[in-house]
DRENPA-3360 file (N, C-alpha, C; in nm, 2 decimals, always signed):
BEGIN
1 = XXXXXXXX = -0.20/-3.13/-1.49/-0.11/-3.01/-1.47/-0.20/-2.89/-1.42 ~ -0.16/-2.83/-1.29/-0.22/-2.74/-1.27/-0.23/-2.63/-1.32 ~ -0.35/-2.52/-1.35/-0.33/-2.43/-1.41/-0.26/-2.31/-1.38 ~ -0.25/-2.23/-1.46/-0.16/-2.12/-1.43/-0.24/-2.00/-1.44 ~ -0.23/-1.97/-1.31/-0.35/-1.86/-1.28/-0.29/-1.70/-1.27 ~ -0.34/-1.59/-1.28/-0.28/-1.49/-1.23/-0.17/-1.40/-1.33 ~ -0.21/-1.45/-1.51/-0.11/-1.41/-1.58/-0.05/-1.27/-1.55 ~ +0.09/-1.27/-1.57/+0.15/-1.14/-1.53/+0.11/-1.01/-1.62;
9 = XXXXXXXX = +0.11/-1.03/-1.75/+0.08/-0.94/-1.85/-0.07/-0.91/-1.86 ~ -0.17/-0.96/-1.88/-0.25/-0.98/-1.91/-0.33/-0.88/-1.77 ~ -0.29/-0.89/-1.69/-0.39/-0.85/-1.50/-0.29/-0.75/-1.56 ~ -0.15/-0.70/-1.56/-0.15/-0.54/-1.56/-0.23/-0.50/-1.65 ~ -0.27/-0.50/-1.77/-0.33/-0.45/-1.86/-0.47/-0.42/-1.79 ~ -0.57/-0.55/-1.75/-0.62/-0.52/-1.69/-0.64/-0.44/-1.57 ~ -0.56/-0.43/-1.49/-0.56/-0.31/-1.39/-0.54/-0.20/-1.42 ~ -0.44/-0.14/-1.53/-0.42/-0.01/-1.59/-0.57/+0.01/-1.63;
17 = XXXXXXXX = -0.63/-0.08/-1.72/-0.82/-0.07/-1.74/-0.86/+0.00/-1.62 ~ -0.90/-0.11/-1.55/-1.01/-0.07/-1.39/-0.92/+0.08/-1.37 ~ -0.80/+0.12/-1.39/-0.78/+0.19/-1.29/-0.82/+0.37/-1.37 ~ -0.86/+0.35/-1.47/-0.89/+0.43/-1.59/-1.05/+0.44/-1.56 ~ -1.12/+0.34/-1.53/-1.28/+0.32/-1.50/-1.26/+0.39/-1.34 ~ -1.21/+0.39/-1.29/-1.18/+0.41/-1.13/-1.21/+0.59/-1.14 ~ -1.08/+0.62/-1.21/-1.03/+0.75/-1.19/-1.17/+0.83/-1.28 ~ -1.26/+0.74/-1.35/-1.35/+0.82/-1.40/-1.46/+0.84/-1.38;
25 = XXXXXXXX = -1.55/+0.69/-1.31/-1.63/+0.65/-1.21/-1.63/+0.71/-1.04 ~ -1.50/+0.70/-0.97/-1.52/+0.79/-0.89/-1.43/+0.91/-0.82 ~ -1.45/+1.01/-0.92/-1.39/+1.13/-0.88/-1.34/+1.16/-0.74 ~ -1.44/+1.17/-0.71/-1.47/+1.28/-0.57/-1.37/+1.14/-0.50 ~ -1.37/+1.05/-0.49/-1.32/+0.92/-0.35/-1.19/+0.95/-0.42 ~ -1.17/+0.97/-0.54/-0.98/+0.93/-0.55/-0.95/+1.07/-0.49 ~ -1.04/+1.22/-0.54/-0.91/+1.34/-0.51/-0.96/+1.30/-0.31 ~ -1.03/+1.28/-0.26/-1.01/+1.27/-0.13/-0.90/+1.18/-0.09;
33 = XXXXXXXX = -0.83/+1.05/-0.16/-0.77/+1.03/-0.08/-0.64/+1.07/-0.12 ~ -0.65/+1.17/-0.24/-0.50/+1.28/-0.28/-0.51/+1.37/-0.17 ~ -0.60/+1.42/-0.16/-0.60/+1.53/-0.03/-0.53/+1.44/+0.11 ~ -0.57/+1.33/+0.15/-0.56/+1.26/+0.24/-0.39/+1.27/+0.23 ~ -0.36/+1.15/+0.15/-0.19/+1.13/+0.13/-0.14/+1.32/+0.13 ~ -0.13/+1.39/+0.07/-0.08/+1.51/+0.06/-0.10/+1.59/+0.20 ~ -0.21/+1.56/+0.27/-0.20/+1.63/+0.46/-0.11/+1.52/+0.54 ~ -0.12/+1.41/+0.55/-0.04/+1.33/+0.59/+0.08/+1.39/+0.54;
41 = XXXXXXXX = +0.22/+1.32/+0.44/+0.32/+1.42/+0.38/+0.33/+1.56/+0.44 ~ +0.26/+1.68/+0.42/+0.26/+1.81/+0.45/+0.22/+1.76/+0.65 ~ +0.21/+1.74/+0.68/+0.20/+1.68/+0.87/+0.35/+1.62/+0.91 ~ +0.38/+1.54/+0.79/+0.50/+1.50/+0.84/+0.59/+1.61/+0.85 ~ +0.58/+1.69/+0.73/+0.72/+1.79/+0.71/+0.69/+1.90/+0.84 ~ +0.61/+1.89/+0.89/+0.58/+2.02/+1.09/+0.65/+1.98/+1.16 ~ +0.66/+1.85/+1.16/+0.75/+1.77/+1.30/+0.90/+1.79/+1.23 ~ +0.98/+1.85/+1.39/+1.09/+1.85/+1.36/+1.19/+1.71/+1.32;
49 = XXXXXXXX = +1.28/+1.78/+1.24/+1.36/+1.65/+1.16/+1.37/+1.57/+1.31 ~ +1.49/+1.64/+1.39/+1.59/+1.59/+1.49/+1.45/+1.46/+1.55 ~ +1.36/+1.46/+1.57/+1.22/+1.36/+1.64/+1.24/+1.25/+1.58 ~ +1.20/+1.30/+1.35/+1.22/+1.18/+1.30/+1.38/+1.11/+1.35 ~ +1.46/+1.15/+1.34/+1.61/+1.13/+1.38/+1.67/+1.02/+1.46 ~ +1.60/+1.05/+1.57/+1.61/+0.97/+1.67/+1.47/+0.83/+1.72 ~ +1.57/+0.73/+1.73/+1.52/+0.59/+1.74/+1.42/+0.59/+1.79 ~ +1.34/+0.60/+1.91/+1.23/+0.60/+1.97/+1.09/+0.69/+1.93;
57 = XXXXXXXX = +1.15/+0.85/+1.92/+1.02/+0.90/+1.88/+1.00/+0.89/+1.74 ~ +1.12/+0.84/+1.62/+1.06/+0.84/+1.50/+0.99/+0.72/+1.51 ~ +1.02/+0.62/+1.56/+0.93/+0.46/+1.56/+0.81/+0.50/+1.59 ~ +0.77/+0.61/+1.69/+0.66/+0.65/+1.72/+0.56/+0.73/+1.58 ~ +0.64/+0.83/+1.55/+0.60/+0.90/+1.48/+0.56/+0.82/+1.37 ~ +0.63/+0.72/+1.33/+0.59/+0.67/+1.22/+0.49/+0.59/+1.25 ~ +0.49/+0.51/+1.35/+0.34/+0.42/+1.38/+0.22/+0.54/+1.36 ~ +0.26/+0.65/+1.42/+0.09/+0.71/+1.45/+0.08/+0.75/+1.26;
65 = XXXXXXXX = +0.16/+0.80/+1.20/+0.13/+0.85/+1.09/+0.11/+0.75/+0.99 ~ +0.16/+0.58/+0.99/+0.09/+0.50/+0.94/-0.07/+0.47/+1.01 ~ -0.10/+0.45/+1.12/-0.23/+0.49/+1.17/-0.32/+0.52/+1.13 ~ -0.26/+0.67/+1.14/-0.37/+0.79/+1.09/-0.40/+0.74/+0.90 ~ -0.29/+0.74/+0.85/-0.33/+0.68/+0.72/-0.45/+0.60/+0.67 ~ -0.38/+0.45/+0.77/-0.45/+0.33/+0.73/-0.61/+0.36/+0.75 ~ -0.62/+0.47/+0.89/-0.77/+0.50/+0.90/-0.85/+0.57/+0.82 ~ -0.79/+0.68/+0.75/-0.84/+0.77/+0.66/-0.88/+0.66/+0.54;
73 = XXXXXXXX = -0.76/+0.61/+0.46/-0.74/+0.54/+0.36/-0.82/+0.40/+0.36 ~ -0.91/+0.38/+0.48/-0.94/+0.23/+0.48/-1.09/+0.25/+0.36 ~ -1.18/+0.34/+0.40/-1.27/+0.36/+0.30/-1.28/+0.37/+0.18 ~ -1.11/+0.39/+0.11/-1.11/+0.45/-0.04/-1.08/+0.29/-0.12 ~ -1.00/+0.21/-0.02/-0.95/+0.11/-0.08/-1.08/-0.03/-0.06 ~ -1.18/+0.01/+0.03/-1.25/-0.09/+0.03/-1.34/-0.04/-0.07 ~ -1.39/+0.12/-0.11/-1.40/+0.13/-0.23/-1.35/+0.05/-0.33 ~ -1.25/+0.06/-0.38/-1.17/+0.07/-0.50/-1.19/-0.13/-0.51;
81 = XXXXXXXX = -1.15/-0.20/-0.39/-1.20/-0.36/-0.42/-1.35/-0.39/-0.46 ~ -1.43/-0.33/-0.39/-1.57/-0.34/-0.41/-1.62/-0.29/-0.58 ~ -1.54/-0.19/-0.62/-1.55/-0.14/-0.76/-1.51/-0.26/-0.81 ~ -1.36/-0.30/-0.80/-1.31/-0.43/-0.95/-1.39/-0.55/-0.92 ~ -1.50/-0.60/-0.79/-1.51/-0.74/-0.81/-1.66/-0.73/-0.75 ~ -1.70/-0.60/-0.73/-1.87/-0.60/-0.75/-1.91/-0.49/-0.85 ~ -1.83/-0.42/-0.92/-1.87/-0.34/-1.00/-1.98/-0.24/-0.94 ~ -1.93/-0.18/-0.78/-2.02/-0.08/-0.72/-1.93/+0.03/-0.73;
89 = XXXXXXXX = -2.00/+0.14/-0.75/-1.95/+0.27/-0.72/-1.98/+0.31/-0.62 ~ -1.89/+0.40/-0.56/-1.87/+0.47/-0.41/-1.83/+0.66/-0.47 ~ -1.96/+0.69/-0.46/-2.00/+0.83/-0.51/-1.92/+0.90/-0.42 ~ -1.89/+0.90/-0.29/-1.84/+1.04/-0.24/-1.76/+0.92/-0.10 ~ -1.67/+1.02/-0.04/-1.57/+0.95/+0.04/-1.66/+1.01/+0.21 ~ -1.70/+0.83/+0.31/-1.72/+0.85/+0.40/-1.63/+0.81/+0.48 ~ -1.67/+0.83/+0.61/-1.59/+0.78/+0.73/-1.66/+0.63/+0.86 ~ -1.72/+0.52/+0.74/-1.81/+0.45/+0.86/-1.73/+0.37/+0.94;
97 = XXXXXXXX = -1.72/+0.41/+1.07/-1.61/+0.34/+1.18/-1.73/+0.25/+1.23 ~ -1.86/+0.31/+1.27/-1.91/+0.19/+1.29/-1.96/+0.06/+1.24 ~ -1.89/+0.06/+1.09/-1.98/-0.07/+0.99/-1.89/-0.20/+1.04 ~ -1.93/-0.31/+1.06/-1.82/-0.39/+1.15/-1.69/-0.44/+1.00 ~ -1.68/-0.43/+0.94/-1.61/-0.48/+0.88/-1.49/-0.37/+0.80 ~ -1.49/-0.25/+0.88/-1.42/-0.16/+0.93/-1.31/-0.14/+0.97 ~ -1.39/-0.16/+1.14/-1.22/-0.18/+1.23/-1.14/-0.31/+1.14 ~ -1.24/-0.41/+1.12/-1.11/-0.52/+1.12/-1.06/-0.50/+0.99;
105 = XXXXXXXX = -1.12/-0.44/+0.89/-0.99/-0.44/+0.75/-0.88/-0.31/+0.79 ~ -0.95/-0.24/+0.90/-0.89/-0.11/+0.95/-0.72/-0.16/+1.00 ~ -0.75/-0.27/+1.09/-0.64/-0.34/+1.17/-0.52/-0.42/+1.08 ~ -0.62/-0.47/+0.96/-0.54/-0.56/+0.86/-0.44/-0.46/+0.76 ~ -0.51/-0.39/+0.70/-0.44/-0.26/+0.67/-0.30/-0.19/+0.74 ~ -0.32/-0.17/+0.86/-0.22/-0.12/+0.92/-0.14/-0.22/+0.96 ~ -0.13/-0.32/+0.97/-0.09/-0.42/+1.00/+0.02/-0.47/+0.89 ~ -0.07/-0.44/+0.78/+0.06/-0.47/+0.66/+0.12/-0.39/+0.62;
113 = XXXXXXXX = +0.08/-0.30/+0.66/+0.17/-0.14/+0.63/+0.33/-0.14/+0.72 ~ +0.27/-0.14/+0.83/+0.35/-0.20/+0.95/+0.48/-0.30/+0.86 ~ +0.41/-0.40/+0.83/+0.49/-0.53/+0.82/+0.60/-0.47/+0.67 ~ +0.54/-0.38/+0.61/+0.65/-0.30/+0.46/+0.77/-0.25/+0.58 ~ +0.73/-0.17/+0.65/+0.82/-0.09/+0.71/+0.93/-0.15/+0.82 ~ +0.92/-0.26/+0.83/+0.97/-0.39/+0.93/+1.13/-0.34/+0.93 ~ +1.16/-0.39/+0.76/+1.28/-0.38/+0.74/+1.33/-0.27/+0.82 ~ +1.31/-0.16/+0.77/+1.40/-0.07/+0.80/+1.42/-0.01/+0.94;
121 = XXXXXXXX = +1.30/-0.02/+1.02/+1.31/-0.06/+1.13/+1.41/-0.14/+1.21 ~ +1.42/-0.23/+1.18/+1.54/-0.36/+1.22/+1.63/-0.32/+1.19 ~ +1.64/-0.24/+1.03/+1.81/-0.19/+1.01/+1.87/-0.05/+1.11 ~ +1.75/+0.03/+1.12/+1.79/+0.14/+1.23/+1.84/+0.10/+1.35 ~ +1.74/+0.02/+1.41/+1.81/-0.05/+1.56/+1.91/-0.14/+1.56 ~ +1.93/-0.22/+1.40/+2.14/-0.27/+1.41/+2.19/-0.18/+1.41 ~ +2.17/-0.03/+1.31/+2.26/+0.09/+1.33/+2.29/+0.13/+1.45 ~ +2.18/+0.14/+1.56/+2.20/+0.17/+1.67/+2.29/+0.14/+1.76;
129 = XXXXXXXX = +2.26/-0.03/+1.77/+2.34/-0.15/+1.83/+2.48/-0.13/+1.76 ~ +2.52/-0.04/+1.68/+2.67/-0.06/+1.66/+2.70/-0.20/+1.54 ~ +2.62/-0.27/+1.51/+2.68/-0.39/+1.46/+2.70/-0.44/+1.36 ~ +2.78/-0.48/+1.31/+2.91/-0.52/+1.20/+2.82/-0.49/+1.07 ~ +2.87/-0.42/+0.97/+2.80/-0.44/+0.84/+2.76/-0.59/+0.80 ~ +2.83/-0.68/+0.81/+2.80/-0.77/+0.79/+2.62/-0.89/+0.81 ~ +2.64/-0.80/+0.95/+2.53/-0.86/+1.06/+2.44/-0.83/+1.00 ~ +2.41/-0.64/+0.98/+2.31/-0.59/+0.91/+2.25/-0.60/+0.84;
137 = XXXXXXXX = +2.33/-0.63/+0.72/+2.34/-0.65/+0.61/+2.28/-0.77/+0.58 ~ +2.27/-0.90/+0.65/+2.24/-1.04/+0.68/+2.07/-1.02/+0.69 ~ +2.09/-0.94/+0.84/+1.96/-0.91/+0.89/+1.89/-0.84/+0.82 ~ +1.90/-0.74/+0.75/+1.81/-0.64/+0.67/+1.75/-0.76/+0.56 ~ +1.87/-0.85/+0.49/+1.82/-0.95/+0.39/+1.68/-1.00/+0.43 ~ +1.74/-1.09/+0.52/+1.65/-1.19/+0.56/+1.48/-1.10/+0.60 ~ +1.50/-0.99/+0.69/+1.41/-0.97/+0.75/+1.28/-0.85/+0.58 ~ +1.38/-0.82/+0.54/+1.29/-0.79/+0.38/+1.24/-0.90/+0.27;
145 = XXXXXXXX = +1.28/-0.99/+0.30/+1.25/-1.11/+0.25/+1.10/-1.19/+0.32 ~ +1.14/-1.20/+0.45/+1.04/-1.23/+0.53/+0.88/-1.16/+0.51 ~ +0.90/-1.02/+0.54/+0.81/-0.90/+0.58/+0.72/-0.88/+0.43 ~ +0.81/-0.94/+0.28/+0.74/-0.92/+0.21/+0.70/-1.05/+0.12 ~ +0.73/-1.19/+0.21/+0.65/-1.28/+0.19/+0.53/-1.28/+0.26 ~ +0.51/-1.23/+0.39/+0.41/-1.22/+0.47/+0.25/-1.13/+0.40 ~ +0.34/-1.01/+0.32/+0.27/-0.94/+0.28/+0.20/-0.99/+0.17 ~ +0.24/-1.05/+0.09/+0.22/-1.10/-0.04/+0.10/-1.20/-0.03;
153 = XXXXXXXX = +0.15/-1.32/+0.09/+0.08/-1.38/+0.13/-0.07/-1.37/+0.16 ~ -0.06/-1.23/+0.23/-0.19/-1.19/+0.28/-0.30/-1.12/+0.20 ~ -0.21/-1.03/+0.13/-0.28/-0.97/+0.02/-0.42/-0.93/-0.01 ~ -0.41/-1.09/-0.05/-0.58/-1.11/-0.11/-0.69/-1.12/+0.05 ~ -0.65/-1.10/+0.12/-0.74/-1.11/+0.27/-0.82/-0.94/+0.25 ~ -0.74/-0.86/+0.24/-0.82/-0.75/+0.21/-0.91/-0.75/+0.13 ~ -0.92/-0.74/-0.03/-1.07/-0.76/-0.10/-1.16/-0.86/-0.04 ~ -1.12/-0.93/+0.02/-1.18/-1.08/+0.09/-1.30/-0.97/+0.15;
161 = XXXXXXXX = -1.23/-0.93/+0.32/-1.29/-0.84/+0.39/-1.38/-0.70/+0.34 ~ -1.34/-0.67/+0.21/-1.39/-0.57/+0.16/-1.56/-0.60/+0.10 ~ -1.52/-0.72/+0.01/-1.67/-0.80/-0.02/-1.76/-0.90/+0.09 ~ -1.72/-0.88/+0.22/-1.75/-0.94/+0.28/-1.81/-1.09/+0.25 ~ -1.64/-1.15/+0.21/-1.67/-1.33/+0.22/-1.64/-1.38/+0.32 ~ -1.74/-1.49/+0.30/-1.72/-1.55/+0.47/-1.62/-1.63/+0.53 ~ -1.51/-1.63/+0.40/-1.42/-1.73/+0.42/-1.27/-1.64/+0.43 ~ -1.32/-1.51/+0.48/-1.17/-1.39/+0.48/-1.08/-1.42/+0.59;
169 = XXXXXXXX = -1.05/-1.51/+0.60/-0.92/-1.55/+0.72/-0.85/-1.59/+0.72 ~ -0.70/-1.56/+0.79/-0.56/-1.55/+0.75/-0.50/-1.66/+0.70 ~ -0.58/-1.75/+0.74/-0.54/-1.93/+0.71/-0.57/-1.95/+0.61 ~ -0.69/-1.94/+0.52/-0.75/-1.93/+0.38/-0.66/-1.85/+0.29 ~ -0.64/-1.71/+0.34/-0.56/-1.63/+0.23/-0.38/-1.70/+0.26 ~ -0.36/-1.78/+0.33/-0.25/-1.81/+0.34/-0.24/-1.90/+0.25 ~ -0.36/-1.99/+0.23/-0.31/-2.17/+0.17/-0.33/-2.10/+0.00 ~ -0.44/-2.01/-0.01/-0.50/-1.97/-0.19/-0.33/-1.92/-0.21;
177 = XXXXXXXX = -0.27/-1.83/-0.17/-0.15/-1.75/-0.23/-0.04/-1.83/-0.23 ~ -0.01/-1.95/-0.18/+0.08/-2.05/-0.19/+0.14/-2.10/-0.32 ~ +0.26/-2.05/-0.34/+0.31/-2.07/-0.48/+0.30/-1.98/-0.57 ~ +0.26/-1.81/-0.53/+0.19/-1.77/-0.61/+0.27/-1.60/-0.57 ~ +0.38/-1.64/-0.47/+0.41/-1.51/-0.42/+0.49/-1.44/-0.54 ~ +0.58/-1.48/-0.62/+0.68/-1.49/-0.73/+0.59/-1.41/-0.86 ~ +0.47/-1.43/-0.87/+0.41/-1.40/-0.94/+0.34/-1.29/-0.87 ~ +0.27/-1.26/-0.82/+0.22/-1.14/-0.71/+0.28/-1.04/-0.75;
185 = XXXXXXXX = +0.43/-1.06/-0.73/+0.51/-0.98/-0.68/+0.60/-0.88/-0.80 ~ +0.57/-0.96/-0.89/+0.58/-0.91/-1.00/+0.52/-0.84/-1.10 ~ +0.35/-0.92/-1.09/+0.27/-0.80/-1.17/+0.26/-0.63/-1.08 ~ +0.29/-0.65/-0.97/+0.32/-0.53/-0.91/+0.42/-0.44/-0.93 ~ +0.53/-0.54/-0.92/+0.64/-0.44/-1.01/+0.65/-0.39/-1.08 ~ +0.62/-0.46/-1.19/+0.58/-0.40/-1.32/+0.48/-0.31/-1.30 ~ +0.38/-0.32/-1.28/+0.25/-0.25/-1.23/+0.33/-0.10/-1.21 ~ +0.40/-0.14/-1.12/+0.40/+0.03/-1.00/+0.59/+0.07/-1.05;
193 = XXXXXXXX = +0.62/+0.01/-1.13/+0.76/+0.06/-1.18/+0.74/+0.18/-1.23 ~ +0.71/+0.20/-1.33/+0.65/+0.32/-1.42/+0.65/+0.47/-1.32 ~ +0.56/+0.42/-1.22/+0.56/+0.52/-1.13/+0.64/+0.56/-0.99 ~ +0.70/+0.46/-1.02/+0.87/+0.50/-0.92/+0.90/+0.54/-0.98 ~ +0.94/+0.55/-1.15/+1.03/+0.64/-1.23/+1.00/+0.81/-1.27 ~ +0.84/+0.79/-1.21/+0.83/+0.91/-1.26/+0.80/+0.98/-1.14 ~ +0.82/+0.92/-1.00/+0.85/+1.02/-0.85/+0.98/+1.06/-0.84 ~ +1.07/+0.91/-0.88/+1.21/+0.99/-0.91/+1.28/+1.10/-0.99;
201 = XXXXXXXX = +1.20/+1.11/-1.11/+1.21/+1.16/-1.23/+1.17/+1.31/-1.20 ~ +1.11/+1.32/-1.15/+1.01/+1.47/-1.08/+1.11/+1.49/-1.01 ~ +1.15/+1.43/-0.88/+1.24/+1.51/-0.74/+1.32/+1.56/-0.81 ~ +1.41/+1.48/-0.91/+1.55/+1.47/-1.01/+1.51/+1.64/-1.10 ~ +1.41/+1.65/-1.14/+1.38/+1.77/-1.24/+1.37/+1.86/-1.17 ~ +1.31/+1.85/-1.04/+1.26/+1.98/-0.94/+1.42/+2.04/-0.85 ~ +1.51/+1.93/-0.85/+1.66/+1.92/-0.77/+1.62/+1.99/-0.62 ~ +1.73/+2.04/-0.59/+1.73/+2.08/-0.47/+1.65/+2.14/-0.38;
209 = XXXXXXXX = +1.60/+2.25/-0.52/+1.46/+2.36/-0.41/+1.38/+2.30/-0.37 ~ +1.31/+2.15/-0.43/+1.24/+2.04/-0.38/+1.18/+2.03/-0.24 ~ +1.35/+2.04/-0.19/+1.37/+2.02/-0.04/+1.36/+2.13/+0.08 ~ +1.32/+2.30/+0.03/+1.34/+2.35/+0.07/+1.18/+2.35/+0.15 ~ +1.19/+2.34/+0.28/+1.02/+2.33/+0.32/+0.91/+2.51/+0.29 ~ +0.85/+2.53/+0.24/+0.74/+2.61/+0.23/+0.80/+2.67/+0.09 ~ +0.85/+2.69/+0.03/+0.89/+2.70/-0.11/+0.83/+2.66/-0.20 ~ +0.78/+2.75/-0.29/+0.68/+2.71/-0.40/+0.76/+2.61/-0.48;
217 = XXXXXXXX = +0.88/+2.51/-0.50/+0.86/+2.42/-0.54/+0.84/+2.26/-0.42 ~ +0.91/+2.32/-0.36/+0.84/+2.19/-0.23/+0.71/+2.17/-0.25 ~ +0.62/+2.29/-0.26/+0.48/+2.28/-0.28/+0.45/+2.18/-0.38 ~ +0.46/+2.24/-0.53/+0.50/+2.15/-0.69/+0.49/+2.02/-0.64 ~ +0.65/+1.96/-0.57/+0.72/+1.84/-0.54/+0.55/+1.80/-0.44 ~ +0.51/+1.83/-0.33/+0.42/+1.81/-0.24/+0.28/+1.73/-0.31 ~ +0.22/+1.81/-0.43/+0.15/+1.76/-0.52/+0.18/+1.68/-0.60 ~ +0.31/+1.72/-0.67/+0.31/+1.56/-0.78/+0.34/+1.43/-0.70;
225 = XXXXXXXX = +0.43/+1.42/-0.57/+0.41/+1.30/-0.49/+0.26/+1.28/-0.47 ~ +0.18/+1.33/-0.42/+0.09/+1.30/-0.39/-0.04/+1.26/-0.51 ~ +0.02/+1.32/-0.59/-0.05/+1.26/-0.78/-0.04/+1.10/-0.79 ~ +0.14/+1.12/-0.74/+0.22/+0.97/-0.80/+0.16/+0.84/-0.69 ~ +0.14/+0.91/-0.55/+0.09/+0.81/-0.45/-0.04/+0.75/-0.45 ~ -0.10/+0.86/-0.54/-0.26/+0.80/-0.51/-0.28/+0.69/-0.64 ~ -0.24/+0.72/-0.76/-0.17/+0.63/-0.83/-0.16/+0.48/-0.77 ~ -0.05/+0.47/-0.74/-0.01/+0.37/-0.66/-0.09/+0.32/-0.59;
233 = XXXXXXXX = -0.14/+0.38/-0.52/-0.22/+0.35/-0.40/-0.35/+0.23/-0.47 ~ -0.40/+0.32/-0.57/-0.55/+0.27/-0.62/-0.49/+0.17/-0.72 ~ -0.34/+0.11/-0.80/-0.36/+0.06/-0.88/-0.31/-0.12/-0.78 ~ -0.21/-0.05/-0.68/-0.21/-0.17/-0.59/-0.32/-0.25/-0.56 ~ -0.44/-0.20/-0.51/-0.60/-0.19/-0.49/-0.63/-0.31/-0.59 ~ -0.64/-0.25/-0.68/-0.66/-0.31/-0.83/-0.60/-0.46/-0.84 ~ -0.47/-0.40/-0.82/-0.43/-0.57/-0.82/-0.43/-0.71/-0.73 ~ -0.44/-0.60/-0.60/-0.47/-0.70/-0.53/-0.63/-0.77/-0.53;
241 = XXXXXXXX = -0.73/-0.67/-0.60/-0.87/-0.76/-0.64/-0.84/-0.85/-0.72 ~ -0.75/-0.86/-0.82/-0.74/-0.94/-0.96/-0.67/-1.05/-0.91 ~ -0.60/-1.02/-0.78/-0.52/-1.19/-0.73/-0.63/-1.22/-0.65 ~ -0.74/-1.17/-0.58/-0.81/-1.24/-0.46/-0.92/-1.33/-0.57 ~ -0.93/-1.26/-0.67/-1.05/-1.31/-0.79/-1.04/-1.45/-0.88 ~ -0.83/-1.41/-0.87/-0.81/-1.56/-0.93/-0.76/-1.67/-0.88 ~ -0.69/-1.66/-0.76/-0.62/-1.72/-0.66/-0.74/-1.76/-0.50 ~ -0.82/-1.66/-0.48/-0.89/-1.71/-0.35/-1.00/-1.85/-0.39;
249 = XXXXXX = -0.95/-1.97/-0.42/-1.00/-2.08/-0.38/-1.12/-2.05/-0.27 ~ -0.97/-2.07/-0.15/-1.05/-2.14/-0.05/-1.14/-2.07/+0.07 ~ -1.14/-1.92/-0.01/-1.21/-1.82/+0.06/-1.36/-1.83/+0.02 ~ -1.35/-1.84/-0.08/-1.45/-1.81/-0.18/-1.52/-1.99/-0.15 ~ -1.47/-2.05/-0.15/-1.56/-2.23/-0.12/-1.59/-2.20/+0.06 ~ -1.54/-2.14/+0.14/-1.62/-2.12/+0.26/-1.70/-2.06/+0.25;
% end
């Protein structure tokens, strides 16, 4: 009987840990990538609504500002894998574009970022097309289903690339995650529930003036999203080292 790897309870606990060693180990790399996420957000709100609005330049807008992200953000998270599965600290937050294993986690990164955002993409252009709730509705399924088996799938390829194994390629991280997406996908939930409740819980307490742009609570709202994201951000990190640690076989035998 095969074993049963990847317990769900047990790895949140565990990640809530690392992510407590994280936030205390390295300061300076987590508030950089709060600064990071919070200028991105505060960049988005300059561009006029009517841009995001419309089908072509928001598709735009949103590629370059996942982009700019994944670029900023590639150093904190290859931190943050290198911390749970070599136990290195990363004292202060750089920018090495030329270390080669850079660009390419640079490209994998945005790439699955991309692939989150799929859905809604596809549902804006049925909106467009006019076509039947039903259609949409079909399509939106399927295509959120898809976009976050792919993601799931892949996952563990990032810490892969981050520890530089020699077996970090798409085919490897495809065959280790096999069977395993159901499970993934739920220590995450769990994982990052808590803190959906408490971004919702904030907008909901802050109400309307929230929304008012330059308003000292917009500001408020501006920071605790960006409290709640970086959050997120590092404990995802977290978990996806603790699936590549238990699950990468056949990375780890190349």
């Amino acid at each position: 009987m095969r074993k049963r790897r990847l317990p769900v309870v047990p790895t949140i606990i565990a990640a809530y840990r690392d992510l407590a060693r994280l936030l205390t180990a390295m300061p300076a790399l987590m508030g950089s990538a709060f600064l990071i996420i919070v200028a991105s957000s505060a960049g988005a709100e300059l561009v006029p609504q009517r841009l995001w609005d419309q089908q072509l330049s928001g598709e735009a807008l949103g590629l370059a500002q996942n982009a700019v992200e994944a670029l900023l953000l590639t150093p904190v998270i290859i931190a943050i894998h290198r911390f749970v599965i070599l136990d290195k600290i990363t004292r202060s937050y750089t920018l090495p574009i030329g270390e080669g294993v850079f660009g390419v986690f640079f490209g994998w990164l945005l790439a699955l970022k991309v692939l989150i955002g799929l859905p809604m993409d596809i549902l804006g252009l049925l909106e467009t097309l006019s076509r039947s709730i039903w259609t949409i509705a079909f399509a939106f399924a399927v295509a959120t289903i898809a976009a976050a088996t792919a993601v799931l799938r892949l996952l563990i390829l990032l810490p892969a690339l981050a520890v530089g194994a020699a077996g970090a390629t798409v085919s490897r991280a495809w065959a280790d995650s096999k069977g395993y997406v159901l499970r993934i996908l739920a220590v995450l939930v769990l994982a990052l529930l808590p803190w959906f409740a408490v971004g919702i819980g904030g907008a909901m307490l802050l109400g309307r003036g929230a929304m008012v742009a330059g308003s000292p609570l917009a500001m408020l709202f501006l920071v605790m999203s960006g409290v709640v994201e970086t959050i997120k951000l590092a404990l995802a990190a977290v978990i996806a080292s603790y699936a590549f640690m238990a699950l990468a076989e056949e990375v780890k035998r190349a």
